[in-house]
N, C-alpha and C positions, 0 to 999 in steps of 0.2 A: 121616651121608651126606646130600646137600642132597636135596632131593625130587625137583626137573627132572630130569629127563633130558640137557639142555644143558650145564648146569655140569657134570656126572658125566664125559661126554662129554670138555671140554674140559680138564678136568684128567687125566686119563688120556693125552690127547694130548699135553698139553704133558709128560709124565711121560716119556713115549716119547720124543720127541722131542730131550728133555735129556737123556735113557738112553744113547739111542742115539748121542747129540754126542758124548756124553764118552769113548766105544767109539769112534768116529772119532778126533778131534781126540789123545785119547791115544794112540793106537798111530799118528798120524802124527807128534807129537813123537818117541815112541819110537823110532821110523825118524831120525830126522834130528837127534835130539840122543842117542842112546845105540849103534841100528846102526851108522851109517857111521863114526864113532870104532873102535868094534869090531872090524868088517869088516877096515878099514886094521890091525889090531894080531893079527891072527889069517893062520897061516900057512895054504897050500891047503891041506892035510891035515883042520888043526881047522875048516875053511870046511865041507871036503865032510863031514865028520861034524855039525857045526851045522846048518848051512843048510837041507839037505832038511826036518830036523824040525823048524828053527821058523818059515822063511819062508811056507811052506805055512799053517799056522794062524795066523800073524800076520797074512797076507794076506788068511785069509776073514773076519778079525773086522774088518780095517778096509776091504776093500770094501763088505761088509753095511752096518757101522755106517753108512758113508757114503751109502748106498741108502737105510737105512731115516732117516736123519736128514733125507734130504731129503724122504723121501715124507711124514712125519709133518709136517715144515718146511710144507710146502704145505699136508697139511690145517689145521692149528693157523692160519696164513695166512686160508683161508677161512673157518673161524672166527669169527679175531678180526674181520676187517675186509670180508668180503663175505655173511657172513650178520646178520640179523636176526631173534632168537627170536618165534616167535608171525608172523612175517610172511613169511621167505625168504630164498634168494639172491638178493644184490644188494650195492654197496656200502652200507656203514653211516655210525655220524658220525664215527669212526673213520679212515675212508679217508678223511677229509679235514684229518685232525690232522698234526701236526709229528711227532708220533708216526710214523704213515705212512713217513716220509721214510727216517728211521733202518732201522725193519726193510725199508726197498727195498734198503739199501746192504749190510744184512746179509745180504739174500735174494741180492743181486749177487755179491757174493763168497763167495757158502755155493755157487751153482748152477756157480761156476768150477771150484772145488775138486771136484764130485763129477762136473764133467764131465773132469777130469782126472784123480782117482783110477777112472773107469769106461772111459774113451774113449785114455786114455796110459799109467797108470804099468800098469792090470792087464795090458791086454793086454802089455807090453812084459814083464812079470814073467812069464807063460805062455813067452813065448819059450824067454825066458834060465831059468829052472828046470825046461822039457821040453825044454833041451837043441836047441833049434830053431833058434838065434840064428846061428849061423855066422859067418859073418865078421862079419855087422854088429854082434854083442853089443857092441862099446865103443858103438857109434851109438846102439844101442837102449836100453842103461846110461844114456847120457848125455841120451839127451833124458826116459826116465823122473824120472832123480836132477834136471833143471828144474822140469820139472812139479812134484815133490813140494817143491823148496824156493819154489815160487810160491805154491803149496797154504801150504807154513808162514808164510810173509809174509802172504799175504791172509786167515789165520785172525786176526789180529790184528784189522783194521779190522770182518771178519765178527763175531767178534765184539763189540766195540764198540756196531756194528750191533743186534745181538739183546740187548745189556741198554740200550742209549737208548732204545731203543721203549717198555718197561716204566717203566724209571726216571728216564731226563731229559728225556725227551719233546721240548724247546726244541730246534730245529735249523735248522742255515744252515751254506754249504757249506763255510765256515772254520774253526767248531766240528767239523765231521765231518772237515777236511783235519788240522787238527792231532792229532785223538785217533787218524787211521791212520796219521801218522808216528810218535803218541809207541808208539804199539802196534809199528810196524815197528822201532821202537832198541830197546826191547825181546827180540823176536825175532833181532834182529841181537846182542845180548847174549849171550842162550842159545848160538848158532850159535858165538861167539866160546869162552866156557866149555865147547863141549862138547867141543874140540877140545883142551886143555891137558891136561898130563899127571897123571893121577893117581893118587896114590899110597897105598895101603890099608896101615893100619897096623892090627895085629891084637897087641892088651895081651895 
């Protein structure tokens, strides 16, 4: 274990931080590349014996996750790039690297997403599973299921975002245009597959 206190610090943070991503980011794929395939192939019967028991716990893992990934996101953030050991808060040499750049785009589209999964899809989910939705549940269906396939497009470039900072550090807005389209065909990939039909064969 390193001696400092700071190093100790920030790796436990960045620990969390990527803990708690992959407790988001997974159960927002899962939602949008395994539920809504699902959903469509299940009749209301096997809905209302589904749904209550797994949307509820699927739900608190991935608003949490999405909470704590941001809050940890932010401290890891000051951190890296507004503190200085032995001296303070303040920017570092850091905030002025190309590095910088990348995790702004990542912090861009990380702070979308968890204003979306706290401010549109939860509450819209409280509706429609306490039964409160009334007439407007297609309304209120429909601008959640937005949100969460924005949420899935803009995890591509987000991501992107949080490994250039570490690893490619070099940036310019064409480098960062092209790796959030190749990230969005990607996602547009998945989307495409997850909708095909599949068939389990059991030897």
């Amino acid at each position: 274990m390193a001696a400092d206190l700071f190093t100790n610090i920030h790796l436990l943070t960045r620990w969390l931080h990527v803990w708690f991503g992959i407790i988001w980011i997974g159960h927002l794929y899962f939602f949008n590349f395994v539920n809504i395939p699902l959903q469509g192939a299940l009749d209301d019967a096997a809905k209302k014996a589904v749904n209550p028991q797994m949307m509820p716990r699927a739900l608190f893992w991935f608003r949490w996750g999405a909470m704590l990934t941001f809050v940890f996101g932010w401290v890891l953030y000051t951190l890296n790039y507004m503190y200085v050991p032995g001296e303070g808060f303040g920017p570092n040499a850091l905030f002025h690297s190309e590095r910088h750049a990348w995790i702004l785009m990542g912090m861009l589209f990380g702070t979308i997403m968890w204003f979306n999964v706290w401010f549109i899809i939860w509450p819209a989910q409280k509706l429609l599973l306490g039964g409160k939705a009334g007439d407007q549940a297609p309304a209120i269906r429909a601008r959640a299921a937005l949100a969460s396939k924005v949420n899935t497009y803009s995890s591509a470039p987000m991501l992107f975002g949080m490994l250039g900072a570490p690893h490619y550090t070099q940036s310019n807005h064409l480098t960062m245009l092209v790796f959030a389209l190749v990230g969005a065909a990607v996602i547009f990939g998945a989307y495409k597959h997850s909708t095909m039909a599949f068939v389990t064969k059991i030897d």
